[in-house]
C-alpha positions in Angstrom: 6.2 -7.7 -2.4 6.5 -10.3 -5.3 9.1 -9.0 -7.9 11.1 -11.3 -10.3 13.9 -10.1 -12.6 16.4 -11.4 -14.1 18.8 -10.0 -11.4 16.8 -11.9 -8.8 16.2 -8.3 -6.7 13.4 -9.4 -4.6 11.6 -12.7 -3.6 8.5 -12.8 -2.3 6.7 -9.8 -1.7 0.8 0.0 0.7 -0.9 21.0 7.7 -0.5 17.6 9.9 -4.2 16.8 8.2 -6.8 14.3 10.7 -9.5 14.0 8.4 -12.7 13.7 9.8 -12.6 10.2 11.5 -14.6 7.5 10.5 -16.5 7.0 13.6 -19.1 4.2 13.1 -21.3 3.8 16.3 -21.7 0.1 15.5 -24.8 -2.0 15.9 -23.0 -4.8 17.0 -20.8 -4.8 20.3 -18.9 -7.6 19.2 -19.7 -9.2 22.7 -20.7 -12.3 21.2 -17.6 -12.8 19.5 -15.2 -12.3 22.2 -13.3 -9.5 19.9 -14.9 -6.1 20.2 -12.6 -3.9 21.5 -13.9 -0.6 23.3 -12.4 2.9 21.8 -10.3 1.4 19.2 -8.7 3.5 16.5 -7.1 2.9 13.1 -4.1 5.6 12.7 -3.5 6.0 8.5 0.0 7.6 8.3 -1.1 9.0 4.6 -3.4 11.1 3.1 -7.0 10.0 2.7 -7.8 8.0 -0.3 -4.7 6.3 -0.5 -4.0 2.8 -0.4 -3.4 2.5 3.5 -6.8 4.7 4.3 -9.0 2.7 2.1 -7.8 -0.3 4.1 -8.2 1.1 7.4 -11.5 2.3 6.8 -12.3 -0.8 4.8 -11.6 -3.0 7.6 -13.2 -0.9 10.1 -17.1 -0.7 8.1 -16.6 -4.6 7.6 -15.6 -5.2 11.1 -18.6 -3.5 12.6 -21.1 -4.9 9.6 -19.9 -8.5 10.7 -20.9 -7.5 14.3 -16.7 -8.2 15.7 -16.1 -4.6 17.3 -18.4 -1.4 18.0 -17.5 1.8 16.0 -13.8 2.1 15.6 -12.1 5.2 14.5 -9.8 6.1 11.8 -7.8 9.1 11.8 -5.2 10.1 9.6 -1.4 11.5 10.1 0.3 11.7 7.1 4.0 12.7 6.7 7.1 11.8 5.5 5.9 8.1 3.5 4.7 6.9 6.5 7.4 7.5 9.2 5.3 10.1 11.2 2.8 7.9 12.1 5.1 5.3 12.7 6.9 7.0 15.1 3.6 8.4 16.9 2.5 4.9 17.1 6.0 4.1 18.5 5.4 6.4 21.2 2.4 5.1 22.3 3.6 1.9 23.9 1.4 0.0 25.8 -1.8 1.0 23.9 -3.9 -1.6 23.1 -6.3 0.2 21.3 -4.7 1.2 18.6 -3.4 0.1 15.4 -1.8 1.6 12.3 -2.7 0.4 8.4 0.5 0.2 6.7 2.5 -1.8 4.1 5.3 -2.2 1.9 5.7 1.8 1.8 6.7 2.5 5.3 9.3 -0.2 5.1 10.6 1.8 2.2 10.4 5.1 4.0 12.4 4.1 7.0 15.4 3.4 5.1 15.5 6.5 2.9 14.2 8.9 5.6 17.0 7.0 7.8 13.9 7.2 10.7 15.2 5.8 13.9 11.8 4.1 14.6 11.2 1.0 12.9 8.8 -1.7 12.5 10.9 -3.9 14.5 9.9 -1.5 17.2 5.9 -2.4 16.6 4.3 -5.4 17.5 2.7 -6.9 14.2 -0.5 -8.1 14.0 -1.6 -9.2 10.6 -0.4 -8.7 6.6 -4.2 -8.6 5.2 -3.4 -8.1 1.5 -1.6 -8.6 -1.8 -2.4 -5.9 -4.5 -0.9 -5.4 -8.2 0.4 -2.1 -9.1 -0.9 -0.5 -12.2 0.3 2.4 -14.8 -2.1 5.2 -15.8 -2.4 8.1 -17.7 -4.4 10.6 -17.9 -7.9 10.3 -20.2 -6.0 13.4 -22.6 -2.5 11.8 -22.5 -0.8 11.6 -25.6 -0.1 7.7 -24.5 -2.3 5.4 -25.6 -0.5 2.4 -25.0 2.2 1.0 -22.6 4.4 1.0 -26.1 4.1 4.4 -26.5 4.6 5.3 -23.2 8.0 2.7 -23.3 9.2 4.5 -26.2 9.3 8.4 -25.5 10.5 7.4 -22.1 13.3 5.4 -23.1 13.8 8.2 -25.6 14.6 10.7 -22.9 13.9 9.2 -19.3 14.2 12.6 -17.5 11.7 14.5 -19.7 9.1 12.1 -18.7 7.8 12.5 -14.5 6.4 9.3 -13.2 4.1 9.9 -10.1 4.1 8.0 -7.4 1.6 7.5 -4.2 5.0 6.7 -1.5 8.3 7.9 -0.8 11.6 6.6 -2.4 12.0 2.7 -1.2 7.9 2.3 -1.2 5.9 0.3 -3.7 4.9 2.8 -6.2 8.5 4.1 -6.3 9.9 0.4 -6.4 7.9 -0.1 -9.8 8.6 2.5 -12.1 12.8 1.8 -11.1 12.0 -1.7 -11.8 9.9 -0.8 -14.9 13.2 1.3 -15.8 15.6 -1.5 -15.3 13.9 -3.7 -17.4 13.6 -0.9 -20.3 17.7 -0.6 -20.2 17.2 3.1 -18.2 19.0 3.9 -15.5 17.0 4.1 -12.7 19.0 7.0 -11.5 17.8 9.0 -14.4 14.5 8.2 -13.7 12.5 11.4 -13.2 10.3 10.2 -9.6 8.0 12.4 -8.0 6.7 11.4 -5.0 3.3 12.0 -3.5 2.2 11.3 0.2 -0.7 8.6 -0.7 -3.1 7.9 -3.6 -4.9 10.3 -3.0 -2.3 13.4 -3.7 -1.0 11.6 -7.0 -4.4 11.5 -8.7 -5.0 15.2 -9.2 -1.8 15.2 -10.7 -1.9 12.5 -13.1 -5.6 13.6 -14.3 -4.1 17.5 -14.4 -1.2 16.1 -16.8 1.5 17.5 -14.0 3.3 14.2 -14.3 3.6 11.9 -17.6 2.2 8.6 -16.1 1.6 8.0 -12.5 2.0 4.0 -10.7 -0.6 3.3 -7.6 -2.3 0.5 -6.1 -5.1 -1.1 -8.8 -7.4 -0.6 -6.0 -7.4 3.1 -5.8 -8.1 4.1 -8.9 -10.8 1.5 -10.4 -13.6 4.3 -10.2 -11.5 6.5 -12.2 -10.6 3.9 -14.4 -14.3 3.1 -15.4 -15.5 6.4 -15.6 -12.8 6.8 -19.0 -10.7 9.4 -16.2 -7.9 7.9 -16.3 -6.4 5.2 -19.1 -5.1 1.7 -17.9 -1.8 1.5 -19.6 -0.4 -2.3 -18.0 -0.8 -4.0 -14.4 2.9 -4.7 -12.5 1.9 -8.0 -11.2 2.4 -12.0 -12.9 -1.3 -12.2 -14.3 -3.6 -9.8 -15.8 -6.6 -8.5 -13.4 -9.6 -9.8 -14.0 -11.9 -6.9 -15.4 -9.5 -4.9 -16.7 -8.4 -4.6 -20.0 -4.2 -4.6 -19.7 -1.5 -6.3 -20.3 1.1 -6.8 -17.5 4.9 -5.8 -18.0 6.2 -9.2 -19.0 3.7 -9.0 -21.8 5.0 -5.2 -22.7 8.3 -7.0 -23.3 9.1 -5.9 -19.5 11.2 -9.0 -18.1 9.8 -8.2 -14.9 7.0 -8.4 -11.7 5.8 -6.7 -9.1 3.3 -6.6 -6.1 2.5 -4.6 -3.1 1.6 -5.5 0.4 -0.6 -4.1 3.3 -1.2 -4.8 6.9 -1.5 -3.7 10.6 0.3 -3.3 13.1 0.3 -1.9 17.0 2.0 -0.3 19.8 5.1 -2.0 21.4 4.7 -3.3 24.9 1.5 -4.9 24.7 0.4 -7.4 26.7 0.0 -11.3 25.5 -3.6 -10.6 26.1 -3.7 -7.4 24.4 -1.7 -8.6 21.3 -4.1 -11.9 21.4 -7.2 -9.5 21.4 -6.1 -7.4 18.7 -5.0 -10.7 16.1 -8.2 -12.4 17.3 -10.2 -9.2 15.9 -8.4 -9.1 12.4 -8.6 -13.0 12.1 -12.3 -13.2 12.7 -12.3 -10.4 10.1 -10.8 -12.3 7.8 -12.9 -14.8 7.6 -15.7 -13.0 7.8 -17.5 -12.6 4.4 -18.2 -8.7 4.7 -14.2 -8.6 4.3 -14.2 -11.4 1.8 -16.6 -9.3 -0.6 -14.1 -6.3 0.0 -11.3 -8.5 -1.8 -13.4 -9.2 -4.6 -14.7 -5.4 -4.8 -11.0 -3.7 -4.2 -9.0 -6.2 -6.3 -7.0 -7.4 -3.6 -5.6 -10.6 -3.3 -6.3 -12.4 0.3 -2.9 -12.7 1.8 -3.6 -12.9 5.2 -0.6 -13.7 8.1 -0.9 -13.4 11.6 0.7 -12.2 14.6 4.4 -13.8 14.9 4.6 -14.9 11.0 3.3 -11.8 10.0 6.3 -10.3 12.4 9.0 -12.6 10.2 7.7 -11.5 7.2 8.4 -8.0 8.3 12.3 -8.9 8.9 12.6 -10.6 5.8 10.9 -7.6 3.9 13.3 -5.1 6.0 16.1 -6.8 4.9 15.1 -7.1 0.9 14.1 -3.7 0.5 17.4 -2.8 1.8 19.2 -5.1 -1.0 16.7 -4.0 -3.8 17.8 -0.1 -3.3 21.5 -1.0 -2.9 21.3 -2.8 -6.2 19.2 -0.3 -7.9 21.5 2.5 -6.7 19.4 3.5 -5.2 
């Protein structure tokens, strides 16, 4: 998560329902490689379509297409911003077939859900990605700029419901309070609603239930181009190529703001096991099947392994912690 105000907040910077698992049965074994990994699976602790599902099941099709791993499966267990899969993933220690997509959103989650599992209780394996928030209406929205949208919300904050695809302390919730901030709203009079994934908030952003929703850019590009849903402003420090919006500094927004998303495993892996599972995501990498997906999704490559992608964790830990405190959150 990048964010920059003028309060400095944060440096650097997502039914139980198992959708039907992406099983691909692989043409290559990965054997020549040295990665492929028999029986893996890709937990997705939201709802399909979200941020953390296209990911998983992003990085699974490209694994397989590159010829790293045979089919891998993704399954999903949504609940609670994250923290359900996280603590299922908890429990199974010693696994070393399985992983869990995840991001900037369950790091958010365990503080406000006050989860007693943590990510310091996984053993990291990669941060893949860098993504831009974005701010969208509906096609039938009385908003037809980020302007108008600025103005009847600082008009009367709590009238207007901003939607967003994580729990209080995740990206898309982060955003709007930092949208807020900047605006001269209190962030505590910010009316947030939150939706488990993507994939939940978009039926109620094109249905009107809230008055603008805030998502990853790279959920919601179809909708985008089919004239669904209007592109009011992007969160991060630079405009996105293709897309016709301004970013929040140049709505008059002094601030910035990006999401992360990565995987991690299991504790109590062995060196050999961990090893395996970074040597699979590394090799996908830098594989061009995943470098196509960048270009396609509109995420940025920011791609850490193993132990610095562990310290990056801590450090994130601790700065979400200070960006709620501040916030009042």
């Amino acid at each position: 998560m990048r964010l920059r105000t003028p309060f400095a907040l944060l440096g650097a910077a997502l039914l139980v329902l198992v959708g039907p698992p992406l099983l691909t049965p692989g043409s290559g074994s990965g054997s020549d490689t040295g990665t492929d990994i028999p029986g893996l699976r890709f937990m997705v602790p939201n709802t399909p379509g979200g941020g953390y599902d296209i990911t998983a099941r992003t990085a699974a099709k490209n694994a397989e297409e590159a010829g790293l791993t045979g089919g891998i499966e993704v399954f999903n267990l949504p609940g609670a911003g994250g923290t359900v899969g996280l603590t299922r993933l908890v429990g199974e220690r010693g696994d070393g077939r399985l992983a869990m997509s995840m991001g900037l959103g369950v790091v958010g989650a365990v503080h406000t859900n006050k989860t007693p599992r943590t990510l310091a209780d996984t053993t990291p394996i990669a941060r893949l990605t860098e993504e831009q928030d974005i701010v969208v209406v509906s096609k039938h929205s009385p908003y037809k700029t980020i302007g108008d949208l600025l103005a009847a919300w600082k008009a009367n904050p709590g009238k207007l419901p901003v939607g967003g695809g994580s729990s209080p302390g995740g990206p898309d919730h982060l955003a709007p309070m930092l949208m807020a901030q900047a605006a001269g709203i209190a962030p505590r009079d910010v009316n947030y609603i939150p939706f488990d994934g993507g994939g939940e908030l978009l039926a109620s952003i094109l249905g009107d239930k809230v008055a603008f929703g805030v998502s990853g850019v790279g959920e919601y590009l179809d909708q985008i181009e089919a004239g669904e849903l209007r592109l009011l402003a992007v969160t991060g420090a630079e405009r996105v190529p293709g897309l016709d919006a301004p970013t929040l500094r140049e709505a008059g927004l002094d601030t910035e703001f990006t999401n992360w998303r990565g995987i991690v495993a299991p504790p109590g892996l062995t060196d050999a096991e961990r090893e395996r599972l970074v040597g699979l995501v590394t090799k996908l990498h830098d594989s061009p099947q995943w470098r196509e997906s960048l270009k396609t999704h509109g995420w940025t490559d920011a791609f850490l392994p193993g132990e610095e992608f562990g310290a990056f964790l801590t450090a994130q830990n601790e700065r979400v912690d200070t960006v709620l405190k501040e916030l009042g959150l």
